[in-house]
Phi, psi and omega in degrees: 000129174247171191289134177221170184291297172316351171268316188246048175242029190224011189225047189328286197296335165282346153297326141324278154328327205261304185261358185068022153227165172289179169306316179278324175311324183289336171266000163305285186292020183274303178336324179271323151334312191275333146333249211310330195274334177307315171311296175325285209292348164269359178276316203248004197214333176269035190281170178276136169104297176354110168266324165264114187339174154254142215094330166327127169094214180238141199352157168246125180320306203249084150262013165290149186283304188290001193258341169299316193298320176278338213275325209261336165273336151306299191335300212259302198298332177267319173050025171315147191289178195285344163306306164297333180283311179314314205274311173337320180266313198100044169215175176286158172293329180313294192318293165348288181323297196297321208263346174293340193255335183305319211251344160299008188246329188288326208267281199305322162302339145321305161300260178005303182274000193279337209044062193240356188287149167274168181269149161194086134212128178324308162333319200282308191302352165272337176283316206300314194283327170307325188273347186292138158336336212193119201260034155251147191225152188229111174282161170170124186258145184227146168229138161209158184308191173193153175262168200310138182298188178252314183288095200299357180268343144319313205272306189291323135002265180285020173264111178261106183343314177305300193271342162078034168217164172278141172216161151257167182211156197225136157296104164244145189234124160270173186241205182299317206293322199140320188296116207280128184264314188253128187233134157294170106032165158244124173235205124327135192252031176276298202326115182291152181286302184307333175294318180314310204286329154336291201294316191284002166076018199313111182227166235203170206257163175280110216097353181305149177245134158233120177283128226204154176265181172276036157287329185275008231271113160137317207253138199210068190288138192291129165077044163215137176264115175305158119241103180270110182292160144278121153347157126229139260257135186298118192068327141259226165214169167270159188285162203286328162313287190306319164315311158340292189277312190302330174278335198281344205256302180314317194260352145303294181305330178313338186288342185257351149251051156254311202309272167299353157280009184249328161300305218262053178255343180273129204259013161251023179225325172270312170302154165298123218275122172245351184299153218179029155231143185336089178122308196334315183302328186284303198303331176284314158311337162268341159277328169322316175285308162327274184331302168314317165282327181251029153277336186293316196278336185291308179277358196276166182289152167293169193120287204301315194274034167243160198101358189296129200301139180266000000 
């Protein structure tokens, strides 16, 4: 017996549980969901030349729209290896394979239409933050595992000192609310977080204020007012004010790893990364931020929803 949407839509919390969204949220997105799988299929089946209908030949594991939805939203809440995700459905791991890298394209397009994608492109990011409410921001590198390169020159790339493993890491910037407005590049987890926000040229609306750790010690966009713990000074201490000052700037900031612990309800961000096709890491992290916003939007007080990242 496989999982099917008809099953668990008389079951909210284990629906809930399985994929990180509600009921009603999951049925928020199937409309844009259908969008995008529409797209797929004239972009990939509706080609010149094409002699077999579509639909033709035999039943597809997944012909239900909501059962594509759930199969690809287990996918990222579970991170089960692709063999259990096959048999959970009723397919070969093989099968498993095809339809997980097909439907991470669809479910980001979807988010798309949802306008829930974080920006990423550097260029972009001062007008995308200039349209936000609220001219305070929150920086920030996220790492996640990967398993050990092959390459030795890889595994030295990616072994990151910090985490005392290979990762990789991504620049994330949220405004108050949460919502991840900016996700970088994906990079080597060798990478210092300021080097990154250097190379991508990161710029900010003029008065903004950004809050930031001493990962950033250094980095300073013209017309942005820092907030920063202070170091403390080599052979001294800080004064009982700077001291002061650093929990007060730290229980702010303590907000942006609630944050990214809301990316990181999806378990294809917390496991040791085994997928191991081209882009895919970057691409599951930028739908993981899709997802998060727009569980936010879903949940959010009215209001909230002017300003939405595009």
């Amino acid at each position: 017996m496989k999982v099917t949407y008809a099953e668990l839509r008389t079951k909210p919390q284990i629906l809930c549980s399985l994929t990180g969204l509600r009921a009603s949220e999951f049925e928020g997105l199937l409309p844009s969901f259908e969008t995008a799988w529409q797209n797929f299929i004239q972009e990939t089946f509706q080609r010149e030349g094409r002699k077999r209908a579509i639909g033709a030949g035999r039943k597809a594991h997944l012909s239900d729209l909501e059962d594509q939805l759930l199969f690809i939203l287990m996918y990222f809440r579970l991170y089960p290896t692709q063999a259990v995700q096959g048999f959970l459905f009723g397919m070969s791991q093989a099968q498993a394979n095809e339809w997980i890298h097909r439907l991470t394209g669809v479910l980001n397009q979807a988010l798309g239409h949802e306008q829930q994608l974080p920006e990423r492109e550097p260029a972009r990011l001062e007008d995308v933050l200039d349209a936000c409410p609220s001219v305070e921001f929150i920086i920030d590198g996220s790492e996640r595992r990967i398993n050990r390169p092959k390459d030795k020159a890889d595994r030295k790339q990616y072994y990151s000192g910090k985490k005392k493993a290979h990762t990789v890491k991504n620049l994330v910037i949220h405004d108050r609310k949460g919502k991840v407005r900016y996700l970088s590049d994906t990079y080597e987890g060798k990478k210092h977080d300021k080097k990154i926000a250097d190379e991508e040229d990161l710029r900010f609306p003029h008065g903004s204020t950004l809050w930031q750790d001493t990962g950033f010690q250094g980095f300073a966009p013209k017309g942005v007012t820092i907030q920063q713990p202070k170091k403390k000074p080599k052979g001294s201490s800080l004064t009982t004010i700077e001291k002061m000052n650093n929990r007060s700037i730290s229980r702010l900031r303590v907000e942006v790893e609630h944050h990214i612990g809301g990316i990181k309800r999806c378990q294809i961000l917390v496991q040791p990364f085994r997928n191991w096709v081209d882009h895919y890491v970057d691409d599951v992290m930028e739908t993981a931020c899709g997802l998060h916003n727009f569980r936010l939007t879903h949940r959010a007080k009215p209001g909230y929803l002017l300003g939405q990242a595009a």
